[in-house]
MIDO-462972 format. One line per 2 residues: number of its first residue (from 1); their letters; for each residue x negated, y, z negated of N, C-alpha, C. Coordinates in steps of 0.001 Angstrom, whole numbers, m for minus. Example, Ala and Ser with C-alpha at 12.3 -4.5 7.8 and 13.67 -1.06 7.14 Angstrom:
<atoms>
1	as	m13190:m5690:m7800:m12300:m4500:m7800:m13200:m3300:m7800 ~ m12850:m2250:m7080:m13670:m1060:m7140:m12900:30:m7870
</atoms>
This chain:
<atoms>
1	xx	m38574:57978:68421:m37886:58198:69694:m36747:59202:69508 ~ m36491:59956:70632:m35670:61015:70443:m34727:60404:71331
3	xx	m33250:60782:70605:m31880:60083:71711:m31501:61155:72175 ~ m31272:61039:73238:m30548:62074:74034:m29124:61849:74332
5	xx	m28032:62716:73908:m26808:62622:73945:m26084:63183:75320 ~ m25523:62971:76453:m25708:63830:77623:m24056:63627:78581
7	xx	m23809:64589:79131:m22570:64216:79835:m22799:63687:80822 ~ m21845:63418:81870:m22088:62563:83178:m22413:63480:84234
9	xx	m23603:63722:84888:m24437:64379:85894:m25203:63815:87290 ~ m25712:64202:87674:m26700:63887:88435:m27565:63892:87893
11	xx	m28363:64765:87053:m29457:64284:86119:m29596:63511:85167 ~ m28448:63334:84619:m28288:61936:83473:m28159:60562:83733
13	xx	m27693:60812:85197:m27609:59493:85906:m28938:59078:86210 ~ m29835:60228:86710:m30964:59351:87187:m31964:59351:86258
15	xx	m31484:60036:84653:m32331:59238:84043:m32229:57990:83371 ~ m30183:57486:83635:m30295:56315:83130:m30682:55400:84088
17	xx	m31055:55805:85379:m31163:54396:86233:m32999:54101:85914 ~ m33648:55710:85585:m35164:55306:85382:m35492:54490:84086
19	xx	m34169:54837:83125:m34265:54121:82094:m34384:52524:81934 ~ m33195:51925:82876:m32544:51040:82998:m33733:50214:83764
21	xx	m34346:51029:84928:m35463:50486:85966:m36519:49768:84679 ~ m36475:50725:83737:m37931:50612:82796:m37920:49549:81774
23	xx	m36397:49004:81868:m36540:47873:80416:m36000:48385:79255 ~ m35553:49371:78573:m34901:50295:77920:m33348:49959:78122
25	xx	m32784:50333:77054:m31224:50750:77018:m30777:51622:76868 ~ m29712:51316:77769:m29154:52892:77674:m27469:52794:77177
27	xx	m26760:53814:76500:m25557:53028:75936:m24296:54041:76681 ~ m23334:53703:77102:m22339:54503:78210:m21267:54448:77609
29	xx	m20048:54990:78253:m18678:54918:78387:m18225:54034:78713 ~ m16749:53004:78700:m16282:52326:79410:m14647:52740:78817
31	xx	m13562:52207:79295:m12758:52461:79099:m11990:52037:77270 ~ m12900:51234:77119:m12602:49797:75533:m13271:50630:74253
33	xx	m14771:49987:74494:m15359:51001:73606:m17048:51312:74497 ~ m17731:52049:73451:m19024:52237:74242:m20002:51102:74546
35	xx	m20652:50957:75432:m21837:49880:75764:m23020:49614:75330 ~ m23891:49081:75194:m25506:49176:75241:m25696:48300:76054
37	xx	m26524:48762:77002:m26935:48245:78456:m27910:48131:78989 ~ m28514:47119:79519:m29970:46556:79561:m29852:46236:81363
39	xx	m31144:46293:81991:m31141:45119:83105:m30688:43911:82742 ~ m29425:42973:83346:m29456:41459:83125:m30490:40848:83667
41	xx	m31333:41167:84873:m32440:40467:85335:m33640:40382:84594 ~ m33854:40955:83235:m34700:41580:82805:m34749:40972:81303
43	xx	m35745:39436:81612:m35778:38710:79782:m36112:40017:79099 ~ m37004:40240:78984:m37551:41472:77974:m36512:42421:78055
45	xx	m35799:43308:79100:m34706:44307:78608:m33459:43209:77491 ~ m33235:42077:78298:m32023:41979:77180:m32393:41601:76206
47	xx	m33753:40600:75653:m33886:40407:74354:m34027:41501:73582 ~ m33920:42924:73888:m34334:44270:73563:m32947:44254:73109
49	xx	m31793:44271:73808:m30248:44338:73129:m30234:43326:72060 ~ m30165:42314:72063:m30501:41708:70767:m31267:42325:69685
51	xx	m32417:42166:69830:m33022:43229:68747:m32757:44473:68116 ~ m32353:44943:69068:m31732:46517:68419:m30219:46175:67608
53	xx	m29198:45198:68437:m28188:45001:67357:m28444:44382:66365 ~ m29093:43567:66268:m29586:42128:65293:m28390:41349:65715
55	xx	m28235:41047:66667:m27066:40118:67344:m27788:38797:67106 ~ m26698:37646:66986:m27258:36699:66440:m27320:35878:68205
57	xx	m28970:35368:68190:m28964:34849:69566:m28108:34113:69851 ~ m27304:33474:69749:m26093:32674:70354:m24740:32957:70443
59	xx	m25088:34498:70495:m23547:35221:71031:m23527:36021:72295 ~ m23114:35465:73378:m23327:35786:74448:m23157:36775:75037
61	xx	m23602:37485:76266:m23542:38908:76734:m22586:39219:77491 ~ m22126:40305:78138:m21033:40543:79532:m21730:41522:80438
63	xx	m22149:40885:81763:m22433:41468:82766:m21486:42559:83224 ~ m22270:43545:83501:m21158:45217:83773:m21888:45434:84967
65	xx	m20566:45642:86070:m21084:45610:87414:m20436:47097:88166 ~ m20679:47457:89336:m19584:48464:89667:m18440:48024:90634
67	xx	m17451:48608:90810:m16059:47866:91665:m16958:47813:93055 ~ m17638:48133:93708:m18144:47344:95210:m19186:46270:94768
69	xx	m19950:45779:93917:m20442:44990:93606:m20445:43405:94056 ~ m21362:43066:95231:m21158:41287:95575:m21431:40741:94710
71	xx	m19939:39900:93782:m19802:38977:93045:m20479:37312:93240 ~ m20501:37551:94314:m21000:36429:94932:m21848:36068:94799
73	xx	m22898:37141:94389:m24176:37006:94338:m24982:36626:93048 ~ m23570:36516:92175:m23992:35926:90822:m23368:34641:90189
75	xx	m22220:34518:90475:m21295:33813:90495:m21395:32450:91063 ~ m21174:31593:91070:m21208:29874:91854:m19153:29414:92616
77	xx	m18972:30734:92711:m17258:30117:93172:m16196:30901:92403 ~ m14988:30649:92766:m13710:31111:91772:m12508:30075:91804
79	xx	m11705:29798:91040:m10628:28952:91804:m9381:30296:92276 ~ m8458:29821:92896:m7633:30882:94003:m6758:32016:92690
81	xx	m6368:31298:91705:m6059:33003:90305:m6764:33841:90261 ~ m8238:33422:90470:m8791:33948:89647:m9329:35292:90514
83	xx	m8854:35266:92025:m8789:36185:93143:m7793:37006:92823 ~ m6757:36418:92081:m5432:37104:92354:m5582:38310:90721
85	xx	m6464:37660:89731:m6178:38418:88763:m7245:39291:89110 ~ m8412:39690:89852:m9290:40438:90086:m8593:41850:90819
87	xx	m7405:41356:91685:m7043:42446:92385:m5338:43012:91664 ~ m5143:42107:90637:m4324:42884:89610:m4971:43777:88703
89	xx	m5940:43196:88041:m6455:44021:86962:m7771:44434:87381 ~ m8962:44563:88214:m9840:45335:88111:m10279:46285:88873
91	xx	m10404:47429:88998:m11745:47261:87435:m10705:47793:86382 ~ m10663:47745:85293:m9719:47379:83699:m10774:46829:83073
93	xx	m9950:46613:81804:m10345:45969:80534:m10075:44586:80654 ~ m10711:43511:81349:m10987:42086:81402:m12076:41882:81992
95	xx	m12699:40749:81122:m13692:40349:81277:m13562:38635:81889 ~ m14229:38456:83126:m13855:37153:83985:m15316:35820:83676
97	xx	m14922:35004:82941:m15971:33760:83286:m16116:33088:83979 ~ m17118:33109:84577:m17203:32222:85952:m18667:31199:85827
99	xx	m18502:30085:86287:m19887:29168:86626:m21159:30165:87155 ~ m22130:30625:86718:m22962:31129:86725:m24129:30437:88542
101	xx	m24590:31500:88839:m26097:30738:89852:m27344:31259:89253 ~ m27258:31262:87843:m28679:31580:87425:m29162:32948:87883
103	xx	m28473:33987:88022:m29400:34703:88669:m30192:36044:88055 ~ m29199:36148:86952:m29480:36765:85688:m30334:36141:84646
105	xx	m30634:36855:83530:m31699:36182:82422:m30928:35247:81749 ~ m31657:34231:81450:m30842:33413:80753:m30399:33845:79263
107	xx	m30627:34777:78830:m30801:35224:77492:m29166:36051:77649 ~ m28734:36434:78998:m27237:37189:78586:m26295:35932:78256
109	xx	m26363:35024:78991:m25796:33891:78519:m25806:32469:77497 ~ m27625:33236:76590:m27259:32164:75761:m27630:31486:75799
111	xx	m27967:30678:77519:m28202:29275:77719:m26816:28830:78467 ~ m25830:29177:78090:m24901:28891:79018:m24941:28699:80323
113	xx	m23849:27462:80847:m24196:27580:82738:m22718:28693:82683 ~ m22465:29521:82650:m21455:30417:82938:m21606:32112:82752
115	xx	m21178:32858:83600:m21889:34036:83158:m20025:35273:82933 ~ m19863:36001:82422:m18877:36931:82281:m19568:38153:82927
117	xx	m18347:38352:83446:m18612:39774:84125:m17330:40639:84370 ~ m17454:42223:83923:m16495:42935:83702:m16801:43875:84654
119	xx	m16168:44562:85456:m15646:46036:85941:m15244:46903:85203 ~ m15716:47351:84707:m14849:48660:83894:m14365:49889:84834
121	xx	m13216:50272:84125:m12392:51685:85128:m12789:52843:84427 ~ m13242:52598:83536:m14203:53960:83163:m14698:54682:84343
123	xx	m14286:55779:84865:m14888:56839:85794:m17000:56211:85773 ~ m16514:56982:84167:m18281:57192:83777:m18579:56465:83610
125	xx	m18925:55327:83620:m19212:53549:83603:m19073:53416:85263 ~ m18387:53418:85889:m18307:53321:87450:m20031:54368:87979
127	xx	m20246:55400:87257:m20988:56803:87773:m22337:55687:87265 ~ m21899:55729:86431:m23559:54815:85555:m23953:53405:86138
129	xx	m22829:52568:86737:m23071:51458:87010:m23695:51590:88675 ~ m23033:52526:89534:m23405:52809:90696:m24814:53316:90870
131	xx	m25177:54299:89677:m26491:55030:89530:m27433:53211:89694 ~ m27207:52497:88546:m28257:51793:88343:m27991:50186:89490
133	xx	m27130:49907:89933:m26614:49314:91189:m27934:47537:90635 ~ m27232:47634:89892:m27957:45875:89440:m26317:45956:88194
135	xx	m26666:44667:87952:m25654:44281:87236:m26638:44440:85335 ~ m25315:45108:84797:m25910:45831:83096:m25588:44363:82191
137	xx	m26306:44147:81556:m26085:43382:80322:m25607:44384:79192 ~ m24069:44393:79025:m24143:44866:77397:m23388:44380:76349
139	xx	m23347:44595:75244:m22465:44046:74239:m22213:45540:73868 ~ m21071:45926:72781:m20578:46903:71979:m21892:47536:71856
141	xx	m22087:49092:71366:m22982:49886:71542:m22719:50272:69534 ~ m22979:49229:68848:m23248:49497:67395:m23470:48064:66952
143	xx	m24169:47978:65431:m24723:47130:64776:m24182:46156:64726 ~ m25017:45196:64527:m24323:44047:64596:m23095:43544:63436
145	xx	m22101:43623:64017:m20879:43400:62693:m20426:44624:62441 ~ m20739:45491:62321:m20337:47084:62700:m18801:47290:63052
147	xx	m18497:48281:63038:m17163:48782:63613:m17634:48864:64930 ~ m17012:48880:66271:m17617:48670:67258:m16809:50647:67890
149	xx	m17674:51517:68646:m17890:52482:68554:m17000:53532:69998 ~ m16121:54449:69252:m15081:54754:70889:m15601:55983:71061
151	xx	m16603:56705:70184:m17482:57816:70782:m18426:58082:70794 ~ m19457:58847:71554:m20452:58909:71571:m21251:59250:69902
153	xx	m20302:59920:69501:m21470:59959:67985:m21054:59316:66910 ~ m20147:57692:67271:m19961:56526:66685:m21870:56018:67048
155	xx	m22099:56024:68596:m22920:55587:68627:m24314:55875:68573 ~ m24511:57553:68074:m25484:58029:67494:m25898:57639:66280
157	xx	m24453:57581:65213:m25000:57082:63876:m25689:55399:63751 ~ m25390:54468:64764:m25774:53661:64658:m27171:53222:65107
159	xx	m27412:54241:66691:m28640:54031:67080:m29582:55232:67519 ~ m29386:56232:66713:m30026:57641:66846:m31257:57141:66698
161	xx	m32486:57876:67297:m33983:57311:67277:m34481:55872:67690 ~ m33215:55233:68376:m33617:53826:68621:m33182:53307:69952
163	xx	m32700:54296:70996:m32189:54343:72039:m32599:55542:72940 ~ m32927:55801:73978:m33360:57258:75078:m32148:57759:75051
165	xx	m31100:57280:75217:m30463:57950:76164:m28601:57093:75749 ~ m27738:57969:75494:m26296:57924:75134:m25229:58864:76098
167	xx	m24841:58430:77149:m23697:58804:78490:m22255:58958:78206 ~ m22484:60342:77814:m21312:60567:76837:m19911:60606:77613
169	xx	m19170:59795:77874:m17622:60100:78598:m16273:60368:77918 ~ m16942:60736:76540:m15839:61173:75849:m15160:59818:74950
171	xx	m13983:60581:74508:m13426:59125:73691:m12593:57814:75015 ~ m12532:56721:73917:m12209:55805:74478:m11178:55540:74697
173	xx	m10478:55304:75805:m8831:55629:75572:m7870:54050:75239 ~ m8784:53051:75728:m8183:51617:75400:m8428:51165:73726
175	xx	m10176:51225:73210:m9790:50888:71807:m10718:49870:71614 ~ m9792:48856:72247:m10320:47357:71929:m11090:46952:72164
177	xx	m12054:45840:72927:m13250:45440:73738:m11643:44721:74536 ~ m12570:44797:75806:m11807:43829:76882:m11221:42641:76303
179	xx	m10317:42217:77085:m9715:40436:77342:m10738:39710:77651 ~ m11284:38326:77322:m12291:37871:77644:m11571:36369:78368
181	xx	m11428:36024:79596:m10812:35069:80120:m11898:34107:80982 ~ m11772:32822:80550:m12605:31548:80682:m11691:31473:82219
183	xx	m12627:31241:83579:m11834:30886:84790:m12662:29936:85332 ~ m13245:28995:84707:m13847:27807:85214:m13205:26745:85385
185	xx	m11933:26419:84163:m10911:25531:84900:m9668:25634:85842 ~ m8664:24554:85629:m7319:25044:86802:m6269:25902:86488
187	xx	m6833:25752:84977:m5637:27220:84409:m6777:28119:83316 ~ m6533:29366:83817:m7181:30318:83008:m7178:30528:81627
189	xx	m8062:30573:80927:m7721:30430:79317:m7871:31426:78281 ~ m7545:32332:77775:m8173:33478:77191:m9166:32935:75923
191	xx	m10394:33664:75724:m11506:33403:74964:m11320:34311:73888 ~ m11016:35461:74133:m11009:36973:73462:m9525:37733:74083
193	xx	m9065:37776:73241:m7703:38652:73337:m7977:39965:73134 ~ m7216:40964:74232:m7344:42031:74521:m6402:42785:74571
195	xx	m7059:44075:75690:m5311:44740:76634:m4723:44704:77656 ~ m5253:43186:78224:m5125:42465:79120:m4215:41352:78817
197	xx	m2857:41065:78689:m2410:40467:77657:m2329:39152:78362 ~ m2221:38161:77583:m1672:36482:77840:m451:36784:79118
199	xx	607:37240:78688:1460:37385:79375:1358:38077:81259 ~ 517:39035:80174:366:39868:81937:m323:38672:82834
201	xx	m1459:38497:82121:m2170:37329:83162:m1375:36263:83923 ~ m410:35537:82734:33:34495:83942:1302:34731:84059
203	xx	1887:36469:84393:2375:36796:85427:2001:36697:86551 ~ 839:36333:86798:m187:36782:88109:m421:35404:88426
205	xx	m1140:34304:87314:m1711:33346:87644:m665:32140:87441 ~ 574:31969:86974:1335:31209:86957:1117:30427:85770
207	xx	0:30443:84981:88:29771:83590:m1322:30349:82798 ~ m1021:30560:81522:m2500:30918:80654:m3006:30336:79430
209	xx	m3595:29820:79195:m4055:29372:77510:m4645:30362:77211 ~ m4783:29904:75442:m5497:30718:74703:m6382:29471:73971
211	xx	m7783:30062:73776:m8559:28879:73585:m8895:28530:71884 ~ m8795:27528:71653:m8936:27189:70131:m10423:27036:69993
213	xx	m11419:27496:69285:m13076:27122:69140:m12870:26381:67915 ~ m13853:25341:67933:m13401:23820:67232:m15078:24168:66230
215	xx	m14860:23906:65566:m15720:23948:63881:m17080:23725:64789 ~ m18172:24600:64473:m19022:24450:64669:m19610:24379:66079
217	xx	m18804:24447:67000:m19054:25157:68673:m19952:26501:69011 ~ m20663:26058:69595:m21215:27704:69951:m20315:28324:70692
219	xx	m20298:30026:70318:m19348:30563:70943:m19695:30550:72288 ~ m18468:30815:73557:m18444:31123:74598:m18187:32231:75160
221	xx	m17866:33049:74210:m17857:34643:74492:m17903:35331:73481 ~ m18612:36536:73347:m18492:37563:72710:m17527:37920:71522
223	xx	m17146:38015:70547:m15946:38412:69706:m15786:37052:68945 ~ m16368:35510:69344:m15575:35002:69034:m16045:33624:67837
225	xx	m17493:34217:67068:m17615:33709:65919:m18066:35244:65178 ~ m18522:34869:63743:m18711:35748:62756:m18056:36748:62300
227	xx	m18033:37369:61318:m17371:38129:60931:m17597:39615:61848 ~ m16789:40585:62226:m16835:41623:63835:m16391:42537:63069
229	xx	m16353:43659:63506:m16145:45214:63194:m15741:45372:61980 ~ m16623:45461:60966:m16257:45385:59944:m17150:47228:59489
231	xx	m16418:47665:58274:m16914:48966:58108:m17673:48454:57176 ~ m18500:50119:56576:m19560:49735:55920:m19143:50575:54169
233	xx	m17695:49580:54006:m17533:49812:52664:m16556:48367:52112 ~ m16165:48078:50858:m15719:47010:50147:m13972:47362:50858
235	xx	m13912:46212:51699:m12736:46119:52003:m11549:44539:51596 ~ m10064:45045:52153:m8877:44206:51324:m8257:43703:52314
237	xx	m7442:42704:52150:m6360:42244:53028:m5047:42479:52448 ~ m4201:42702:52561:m2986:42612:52250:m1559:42399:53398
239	xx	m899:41887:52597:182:41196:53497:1582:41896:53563 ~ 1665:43175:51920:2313:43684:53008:2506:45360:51911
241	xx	3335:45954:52164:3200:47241:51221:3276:47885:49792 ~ 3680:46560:49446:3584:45953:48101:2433:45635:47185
243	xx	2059:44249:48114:495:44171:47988:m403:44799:48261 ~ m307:46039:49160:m1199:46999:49152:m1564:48182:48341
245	xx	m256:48621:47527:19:49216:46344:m1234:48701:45409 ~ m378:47537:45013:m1280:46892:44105:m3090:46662:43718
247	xx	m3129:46483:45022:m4882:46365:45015:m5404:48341:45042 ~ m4579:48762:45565:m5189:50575:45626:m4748:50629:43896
249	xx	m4016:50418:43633:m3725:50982:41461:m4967:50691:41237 ~ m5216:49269:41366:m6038:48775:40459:m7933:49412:40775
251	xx	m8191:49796:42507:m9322:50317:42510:m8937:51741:42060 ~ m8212:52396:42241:m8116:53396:41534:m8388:53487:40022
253	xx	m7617:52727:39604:m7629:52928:37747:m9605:53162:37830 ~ m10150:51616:38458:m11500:51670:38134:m12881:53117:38503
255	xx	m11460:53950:38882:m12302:55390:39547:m12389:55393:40760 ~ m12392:54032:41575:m12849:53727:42945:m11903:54747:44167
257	xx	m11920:55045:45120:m11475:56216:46353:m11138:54969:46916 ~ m9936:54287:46832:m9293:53491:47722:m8143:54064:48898
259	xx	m8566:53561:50513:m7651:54360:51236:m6891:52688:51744 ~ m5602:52936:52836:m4699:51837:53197:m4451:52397:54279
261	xx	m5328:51112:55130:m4998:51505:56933:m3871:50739:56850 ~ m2734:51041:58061:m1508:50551:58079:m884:51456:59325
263	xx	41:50493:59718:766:51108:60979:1670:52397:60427 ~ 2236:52706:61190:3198:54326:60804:4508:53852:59795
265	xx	5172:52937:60109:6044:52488:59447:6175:51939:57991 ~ 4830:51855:57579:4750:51353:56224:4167:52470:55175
267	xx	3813:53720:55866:3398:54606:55530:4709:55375:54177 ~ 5619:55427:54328:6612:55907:53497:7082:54937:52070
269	xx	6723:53465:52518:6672:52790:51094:5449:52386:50670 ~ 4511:53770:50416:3413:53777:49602:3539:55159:48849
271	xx	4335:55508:48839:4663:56941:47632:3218:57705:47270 ~ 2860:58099:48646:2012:59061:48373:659:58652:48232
273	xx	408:57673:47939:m1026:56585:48667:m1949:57451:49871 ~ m3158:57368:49613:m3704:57682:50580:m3623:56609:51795
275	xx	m3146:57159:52734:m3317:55781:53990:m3779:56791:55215 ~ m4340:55938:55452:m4722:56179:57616:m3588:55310:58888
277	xx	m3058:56340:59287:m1761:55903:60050:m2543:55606:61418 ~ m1928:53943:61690:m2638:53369:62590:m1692:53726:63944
279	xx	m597:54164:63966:602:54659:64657:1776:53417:64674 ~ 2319:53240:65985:3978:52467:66379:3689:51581:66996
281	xx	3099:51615:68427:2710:50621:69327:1645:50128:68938 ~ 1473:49014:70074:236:47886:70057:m863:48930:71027
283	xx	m389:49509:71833:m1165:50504:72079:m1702:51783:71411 ~ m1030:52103:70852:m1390:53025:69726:m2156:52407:68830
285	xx	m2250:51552:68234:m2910:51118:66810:m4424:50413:67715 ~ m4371:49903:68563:m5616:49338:69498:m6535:50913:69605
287	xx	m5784:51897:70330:m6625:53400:70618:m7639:53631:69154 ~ m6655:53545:68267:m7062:54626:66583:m8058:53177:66169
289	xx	m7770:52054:66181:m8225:51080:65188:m9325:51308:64818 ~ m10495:51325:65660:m12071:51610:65630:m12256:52668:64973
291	xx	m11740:54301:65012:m12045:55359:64955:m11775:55538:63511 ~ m10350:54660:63020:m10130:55157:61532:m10711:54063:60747
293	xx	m11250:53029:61133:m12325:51992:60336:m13454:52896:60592 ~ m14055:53709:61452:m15125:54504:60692:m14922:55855:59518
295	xx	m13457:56524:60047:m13426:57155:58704:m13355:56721:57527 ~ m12374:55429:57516:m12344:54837:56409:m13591:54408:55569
297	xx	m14756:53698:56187:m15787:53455:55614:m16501:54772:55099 ~ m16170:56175:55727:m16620:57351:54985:m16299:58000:54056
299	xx	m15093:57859:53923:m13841:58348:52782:m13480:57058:51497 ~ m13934:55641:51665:m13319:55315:51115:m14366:54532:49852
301	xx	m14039:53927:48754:m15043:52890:48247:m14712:51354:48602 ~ m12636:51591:48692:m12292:50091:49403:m11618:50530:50408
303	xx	m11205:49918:51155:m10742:49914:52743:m9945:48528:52511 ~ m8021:48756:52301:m7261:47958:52508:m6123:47959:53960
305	xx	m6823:46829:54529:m5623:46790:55973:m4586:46228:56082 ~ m3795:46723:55900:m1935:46003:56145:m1606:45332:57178
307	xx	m1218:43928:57102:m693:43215:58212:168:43970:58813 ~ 96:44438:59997:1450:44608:61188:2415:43454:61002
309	xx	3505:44041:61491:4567:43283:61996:4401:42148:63069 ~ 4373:43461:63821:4383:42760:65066:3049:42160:65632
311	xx	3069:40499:66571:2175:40092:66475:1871:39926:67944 ~ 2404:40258:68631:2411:39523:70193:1698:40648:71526
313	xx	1292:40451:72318:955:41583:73889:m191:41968:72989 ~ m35:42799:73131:m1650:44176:72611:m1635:43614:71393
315	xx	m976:43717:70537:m964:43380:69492:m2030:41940:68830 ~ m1634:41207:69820:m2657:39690:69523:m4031:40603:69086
317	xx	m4919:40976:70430:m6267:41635:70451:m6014:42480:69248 ~ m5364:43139:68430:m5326:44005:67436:m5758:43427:66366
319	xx	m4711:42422:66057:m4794:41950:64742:m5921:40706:64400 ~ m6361:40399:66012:m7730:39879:65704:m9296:40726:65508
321	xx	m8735:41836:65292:m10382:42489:65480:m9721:43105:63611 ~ m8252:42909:63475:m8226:43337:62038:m8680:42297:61017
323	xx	m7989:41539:61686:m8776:40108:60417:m9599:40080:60632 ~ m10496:39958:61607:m11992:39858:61177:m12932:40945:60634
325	xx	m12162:42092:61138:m12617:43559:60018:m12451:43468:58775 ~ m11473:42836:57867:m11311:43070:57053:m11611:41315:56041
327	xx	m11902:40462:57175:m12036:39155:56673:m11108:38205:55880 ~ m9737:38557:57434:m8633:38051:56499:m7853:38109:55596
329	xx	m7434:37627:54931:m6403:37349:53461:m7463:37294:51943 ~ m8765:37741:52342:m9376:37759:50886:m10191:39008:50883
331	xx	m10157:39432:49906:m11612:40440:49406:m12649:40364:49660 ~ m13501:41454:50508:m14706:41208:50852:m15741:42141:50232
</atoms>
C-alpha cells in the first residue's frame, strides 16, 4: 500500500471521507497529537485500528466528532457541569465520558456502557471531521507504546505502507493527548490528565477528582494502563541533575551515545552533557515532549529524563506521559 501524505483540500478531504466510507483509516491533525481514524459504526473499521497499532483490546477508543455534531445521538444524558464544561472548553483538548446508547461499535469502547467523545479545535480535524460527518474512532496515530506522534512524518515512520492516506495540518501545537474526564457521576473526575487542567475544570464545575485505577481494573480510558510513549531506545529515570550526570558517565565510559531530556533550567548543571531542552513552562515542555522523545530515540543509545520541578496545571499531564515514557524511577 502506498501512503499518501497530503495537505488540507477539497481533494484530500474527499478522499478521506471515501476512505473513511470504505472501512480504512485515515490518520489527521488535531490540536494534541495526530489521530488514526476509523468509522466508530464500523466493527471491522475499528478492529482495523487495533490491528494496525497492536493496541491491546481492552484499551478503549475516543469518538472524534465535529463542533455541530448531535451529541445526543450517541450519548444517554449529561448531568448540568457537564453542559457548562462543553461550552468552556470545546472544541479543545478534552475528552468527555458519558453513559453511552450503544450506537457505535462496541469495540471503541471495549465493552464498556460509556463512550468518550472529543471535539478537537484543530481547524484540520474540524475540515476532516465535517468531510466524513459520522463520528471517527481514534487513538494516537503511532505504535502501540510508541512515542505518540505531533507530525505528520512522526506518523509516516510508524505507518508508511500501512495506511492510504495521512492529513497533514502541520505540527501540533498542544503536545499532549487531551484531558480525559469521567462525567457519569455528580462530580467530574479526571481519568487522563491533560491541558485541560484539574483546576480549570472545577473552576467551571465547582469541584473535580482525579481518579485512582485500583490493581487490576480494566482501564476506562485511554492513557491509563501499560507502559505509553515510550521511545525506541534504552531509557533512565533520574531524580535530579546529579543523578543524571551519573548514569550519562557511566553509559558513556561503556561507548554508549547517552542524551538527558530535561527542562531548561537544569541544563547548566550538566557541564556540557548532551541534553534536549524541554523548555520553562508546563506549556512549553507538553509542546516539545513528543518531538524530542523521537529525536532522542534517534540520537541516542540511552534516553535519560529528569524529573521537573514543578508538578501541578499542565504539568500533572506532563510528567505523566514522562513516567510512563521512561518507566519511572528504574531502568528500562
Amino acid at each position: 500500500m502506498t501512503t499518501e501524505v497530503l495537505g488540507i483540500s477539497e481533494e484530500s478531504l474527499c478522499k478521506a471521507k471515501k476512505y473513511i466510507e470504505e472501512g480504512e483509516a485515515v490518520a489527521f491533525h488535531t490540536e494534541t497529537v495526530y489521530g488514526l481514524g476509523a468509522n466508530a459504526f464500523s466493527d471491522e473499521a475499528v478492529r482495523k485500528i487495533f490491528a494496525l497499532k497492536g493496541r491491546p483490546a481492552d484499551n478503549p477508543l475516543i469518538a472524534h466528532v465535529h463542533a455541530d455534531y448531535d451529541l445526543s445521538r450517541l450519548i444517554d444524558g449529561e448531568p448540568p457541569y457537564a453542559a457548562a464544561l462543553r461550552a468552556a472548553f470545546l472544541p479543545g483538548p478534552l475528552t468527555m465520558v458519558y453513559p453511552s446508547k450503544g450506537k457505535v461499535s462496541k469495540y471503541v469502547s471495549c465493552g464498556l456502557d460509556t463512550l468518550a467523545v472529543r471535539v478537537p479545535s484543530s481547524p484540520a480535524a474540524q475540515a476532516f471531521l465535517r468531510a466524513a460527518d459520522l463520528p471517527v474512532a481514534a487513538p494516537s496515530a503511532n505504535l502501540s507504546k510508541h512515542v505518540s506522534p505531533v507530525t505528520a512524518r512522526h506518523v509516516l515512520d510508524d505507518f508508511g505502507g500501512k495506511i492510504p492516506l495521512i492529513l497533514d495540518g502541520g505540527n501540533c501545537s498542544g503536545g499532549i493527548e487531551s484531558t480525559v474526564l469521567d462525567c457519569t457521576g455528580e462530580v467530574p473526575q479526571i481519568l487522563r490528565e491533560g491541558l485541560v487542567t484539574r483546576e480549570m475544570i472545577a473552576a467551571v464545575a465547582g469541584d473535580c477528582g482525579v481518579y485512582v485505577p485500583q490493581e487490576g481494573e480494566r482501564p476506562k480510558s485511554p492513557g491509563m494502563a501499560y507502559k505509553h510513549y515510550s521511545p525506541c531506545c534504552r531509557t533512565a529515570w533520574a531524580k535530579s541533575a546529579e543523578e543524571a550526570l551519573q548514569i550519562y558517565k557511566n553509559e558513556d565510559m561503556g561507548c554508549g551515545k547517552p542524551l538527558i531530556l530535561c527542562e531548561s533550567g537544569v541544563i547548566p548543571k550538566l557541564f556540557g552533557a548532551r541534553a534536549l531542552d524541554l523548555g520553562d513552562t508546563g506549556e512549553e515542555m507538553a509542546r516539545r515532549l513528543y518531538a524530542l522523545l523521537r529525536e532522542g530515540e534517534r540520537k541516542a543509545t540511552l534516553l535519560i529524563g529528569v524529573e521537573p520541578k514543578e508538578k501541578g496545571g499542565v504539568m500533572a499531564g506532563v510528567m505523566n506521559r514522562m513516567l510512563r515514557a521512561f518507566g519511572g524511577d528504574h531502568e528500562t
